[in-house]
C-alpha positions as CSV (number, residue, x, y, z in Angstrom):
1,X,13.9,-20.6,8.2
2,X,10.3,-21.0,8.4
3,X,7.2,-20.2,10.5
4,X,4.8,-22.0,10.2
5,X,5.5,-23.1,6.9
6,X,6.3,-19.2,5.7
7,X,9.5,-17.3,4.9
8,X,10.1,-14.3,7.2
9,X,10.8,-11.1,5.4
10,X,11.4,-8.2,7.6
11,X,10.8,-4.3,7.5
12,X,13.5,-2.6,9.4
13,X,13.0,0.6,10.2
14,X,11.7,3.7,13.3
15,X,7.8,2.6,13.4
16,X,7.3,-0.4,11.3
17,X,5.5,-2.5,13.8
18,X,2.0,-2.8,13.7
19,X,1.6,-0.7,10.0
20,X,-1.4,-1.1,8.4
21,X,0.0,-1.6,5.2
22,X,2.2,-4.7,6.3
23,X,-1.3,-6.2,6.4
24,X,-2.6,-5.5,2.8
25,X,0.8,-7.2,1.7
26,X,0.3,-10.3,3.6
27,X,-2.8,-10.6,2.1
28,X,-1.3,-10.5,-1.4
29,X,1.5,-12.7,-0.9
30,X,-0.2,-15.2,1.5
31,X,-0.4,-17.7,-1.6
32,X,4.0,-17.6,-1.8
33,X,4.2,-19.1,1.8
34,X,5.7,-15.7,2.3
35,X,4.8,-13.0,5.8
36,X,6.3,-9.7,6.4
37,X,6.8,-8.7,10.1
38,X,7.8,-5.0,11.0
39,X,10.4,-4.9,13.5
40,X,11.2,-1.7,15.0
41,X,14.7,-0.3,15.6
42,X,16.3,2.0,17.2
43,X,20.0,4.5,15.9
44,X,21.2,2.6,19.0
45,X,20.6,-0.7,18.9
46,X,21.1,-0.5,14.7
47,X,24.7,-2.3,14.8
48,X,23.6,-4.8,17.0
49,X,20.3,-6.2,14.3
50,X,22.7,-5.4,11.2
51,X,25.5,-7.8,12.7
52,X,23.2,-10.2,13.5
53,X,21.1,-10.1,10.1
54,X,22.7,-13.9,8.8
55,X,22.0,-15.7,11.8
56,X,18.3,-14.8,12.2
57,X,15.2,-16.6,11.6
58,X,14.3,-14.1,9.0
59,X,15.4,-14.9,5.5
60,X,14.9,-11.5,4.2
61,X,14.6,-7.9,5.4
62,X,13.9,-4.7,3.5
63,X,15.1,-1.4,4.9
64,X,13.1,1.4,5.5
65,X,14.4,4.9,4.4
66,X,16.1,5.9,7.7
67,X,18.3,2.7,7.4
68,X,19.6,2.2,4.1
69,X,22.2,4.2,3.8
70,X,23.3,2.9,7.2
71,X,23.3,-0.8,6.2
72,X,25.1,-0.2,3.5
73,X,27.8,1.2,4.7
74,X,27.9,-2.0,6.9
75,X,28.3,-4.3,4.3
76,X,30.7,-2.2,2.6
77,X,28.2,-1.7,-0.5
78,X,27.9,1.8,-2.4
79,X,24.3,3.9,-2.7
80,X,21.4,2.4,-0.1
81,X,20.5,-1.1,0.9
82,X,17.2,-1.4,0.3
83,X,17.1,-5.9,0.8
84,X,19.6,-8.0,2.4
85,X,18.6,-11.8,1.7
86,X,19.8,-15.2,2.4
87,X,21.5,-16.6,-1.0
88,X,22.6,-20.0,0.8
89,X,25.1,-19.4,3.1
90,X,25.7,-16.0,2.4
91,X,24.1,-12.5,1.7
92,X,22.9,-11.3,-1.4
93,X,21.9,-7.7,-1.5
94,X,19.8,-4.9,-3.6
95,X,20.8,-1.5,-3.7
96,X,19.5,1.3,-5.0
97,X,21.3,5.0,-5.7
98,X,19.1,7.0,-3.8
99,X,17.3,6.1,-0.9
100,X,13.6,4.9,-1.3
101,X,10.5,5.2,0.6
102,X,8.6,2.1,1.1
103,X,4.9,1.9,0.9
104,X,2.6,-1.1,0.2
105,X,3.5,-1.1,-3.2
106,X,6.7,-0.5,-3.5
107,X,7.2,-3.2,-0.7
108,X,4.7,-5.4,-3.1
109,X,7.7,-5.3,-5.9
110,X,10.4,-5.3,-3.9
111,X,9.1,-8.9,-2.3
112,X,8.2,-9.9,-5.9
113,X,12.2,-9.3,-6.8
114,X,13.3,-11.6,-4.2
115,X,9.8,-14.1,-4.1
């Protein structure tokens, strides 16, 4: 889905919301209709956003450390989920085998992967 003409991608994690860094990436994607929102989650209410992750308005999210392992064991997938993305009418995924931190750059080519 879009907003205002630009594909959600979403950083899941503790404290994403509001990171400065989120910024300096919209700035450099800005020209791929693309925007990156933090959304911040809690261990709680973790099963809740993972089951509801194909009928959202975002198109793709990108965990954050404390999450990977976690969402991969929800789709069944082995290692660390670092991007679950809408592929049509399903979910495609990237793993990784070892979970990753995410900084502006790495978020930079992990977007670039799926842009």
């Amino acid at each position: 889905m879009d907003i205002h003409g630009k594909k959600l991608i979403a950083l899941a994690g503790h404290d994403t919301f509001g990171k400065a860094f989120i910024n300096v990436v919209n700035q450099e994607i800005a020209d791929k209709k693309l925007f990156v929102i933090g959304i911040n989650i809690n261990d709680e209410d973790f099963g809740f956003f993972i089951h509801n992750l194909a009928d959202s308005k975002v198109e793709t999210t990108i965990f954050m450390p404390e999450f990977q392992e976690m969402a991969a064991k929800h789709f069944g997938l082995e290692g660390f989920l670092l991007i679950a993305y809408k592929d049509g009418d399903k979910l495609s995924f990237i793993t990784a085998n070892e979970k990753t931190s995410i900084d502006d750059r790495t978020l930079l080519q992990l977007i670039q992967r799926i842009a």
